[in-house]
N, C-alpha and C positions, 0 to 999 in steps of 0.2 A: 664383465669384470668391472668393479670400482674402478672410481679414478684417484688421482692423487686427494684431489676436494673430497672426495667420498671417504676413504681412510683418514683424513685428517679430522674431519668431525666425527667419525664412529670413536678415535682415539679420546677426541675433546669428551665426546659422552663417559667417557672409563671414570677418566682421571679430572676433568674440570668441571663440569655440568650438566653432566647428562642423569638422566632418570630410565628409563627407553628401557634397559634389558635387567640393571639390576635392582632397580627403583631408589639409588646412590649413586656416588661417583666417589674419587679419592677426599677432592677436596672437603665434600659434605660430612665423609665415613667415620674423615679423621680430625675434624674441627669440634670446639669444644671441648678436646681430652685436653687433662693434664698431662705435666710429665709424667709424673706416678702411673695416671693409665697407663699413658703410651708405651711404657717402660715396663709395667707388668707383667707378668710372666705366668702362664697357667698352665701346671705340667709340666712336658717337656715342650713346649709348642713355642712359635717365633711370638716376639708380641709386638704390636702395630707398631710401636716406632721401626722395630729390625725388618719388619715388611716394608714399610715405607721406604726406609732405605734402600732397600732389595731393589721393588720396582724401581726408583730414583737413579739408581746406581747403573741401569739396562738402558733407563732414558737417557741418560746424559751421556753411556758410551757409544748408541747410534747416534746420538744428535751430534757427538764430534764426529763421526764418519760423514754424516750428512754436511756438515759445513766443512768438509774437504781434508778433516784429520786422517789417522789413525784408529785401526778398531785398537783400543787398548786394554779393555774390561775383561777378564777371566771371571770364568763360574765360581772359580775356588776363592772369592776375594769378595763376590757378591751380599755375603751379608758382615764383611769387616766393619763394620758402623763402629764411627768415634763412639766413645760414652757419649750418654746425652746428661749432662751433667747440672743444668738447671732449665727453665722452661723459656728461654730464651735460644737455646740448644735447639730443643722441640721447635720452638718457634721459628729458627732456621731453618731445620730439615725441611718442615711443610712446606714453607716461602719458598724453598729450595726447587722442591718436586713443583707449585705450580709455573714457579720460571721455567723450568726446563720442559717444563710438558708445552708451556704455549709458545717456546722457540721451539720446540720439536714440532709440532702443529702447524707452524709457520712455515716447517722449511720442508716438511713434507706437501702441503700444500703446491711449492713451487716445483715438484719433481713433473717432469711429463711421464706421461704413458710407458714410451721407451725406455726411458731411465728405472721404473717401475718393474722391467720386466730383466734389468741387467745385472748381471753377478754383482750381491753384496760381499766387497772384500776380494774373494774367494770362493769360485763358483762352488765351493764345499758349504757353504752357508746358505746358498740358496738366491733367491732372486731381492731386490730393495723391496720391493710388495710380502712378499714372505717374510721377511724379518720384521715389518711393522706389522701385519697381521699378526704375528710370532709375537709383540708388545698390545698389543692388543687383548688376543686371549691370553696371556701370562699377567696382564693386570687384572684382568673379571677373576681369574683363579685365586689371585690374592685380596681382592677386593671382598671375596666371598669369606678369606679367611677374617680379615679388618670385620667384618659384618659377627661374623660370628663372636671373636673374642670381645666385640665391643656387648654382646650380648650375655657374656660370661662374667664383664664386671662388674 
């Protein structure tokens, strides 16, 4: 089994730096657009700012559980994103997503072994290992979609 250090740099590969699985990460995916990209809409499909938010929204409600909150986050609220109303907006959400990715990094780092394997929340959610693996692959799946519609612009 990973350890805490081991999840916390597979997560850093997702969303900060890493190249390794999807030869991206968030940071890289979603730098460069404008608001109009990111804003963009093709179809009926989410478009990378509403994903950004998505993932953003998952990280920052385990990371208050992790620093000793509340789980507060519902599914059905996941993609409520303010407008993003000029590119300083945009430019928040990203800032937003890398702070909270590298205090979520942070503090998973410091979880031991045990803590990793103990009811997140609500033994109905599963283990703290299972919900960051659980932000893990729910960022590569959106990551993949960021990849695509940046490909559609």
């Amino acid at each position: 089994m990973e350890s805490a250090e081991q999840l916390a740099h597979r997560f850093r590969e997702v969303i900060l730096n890493g190249t390794w699985i999807a030869n991206t990460n968030y940071v890289k995916a979603i730098s460069g657009l404008t608001r109009s990209e990111a804003i963009a809409k093709k179809g009926d499909h989410n478009s990378i700012a509403a994903l950004t938010f998505h993932v953003n929204y998952y990280i920052s409600g385990v990371l208050n559980v992790l620093n000793g909150g509340e789980l507060e986050i519902r599914d059905k609220y996941s993609f409520d994103m303010p407008p993003i109303s000029s590119e300083a907006d945009w430019d928040r959400l990203r800032s937003e997503l890398k702070e909270n990715a590298n205090k979520f990094a942070n503090k998973v780092e410091e979880l031991g072994n045990d803590q990793l394997e103990q009811a997140f929340v609500d033994p109905k959610y599963g283990s703290y290992r299972r919900n960051i693996e659980g932000l893990i692959e729910h960022a590569y799946y959106h990551l993949g979609q960021i990849s695509l519609l940046r490909k559609l612009l």
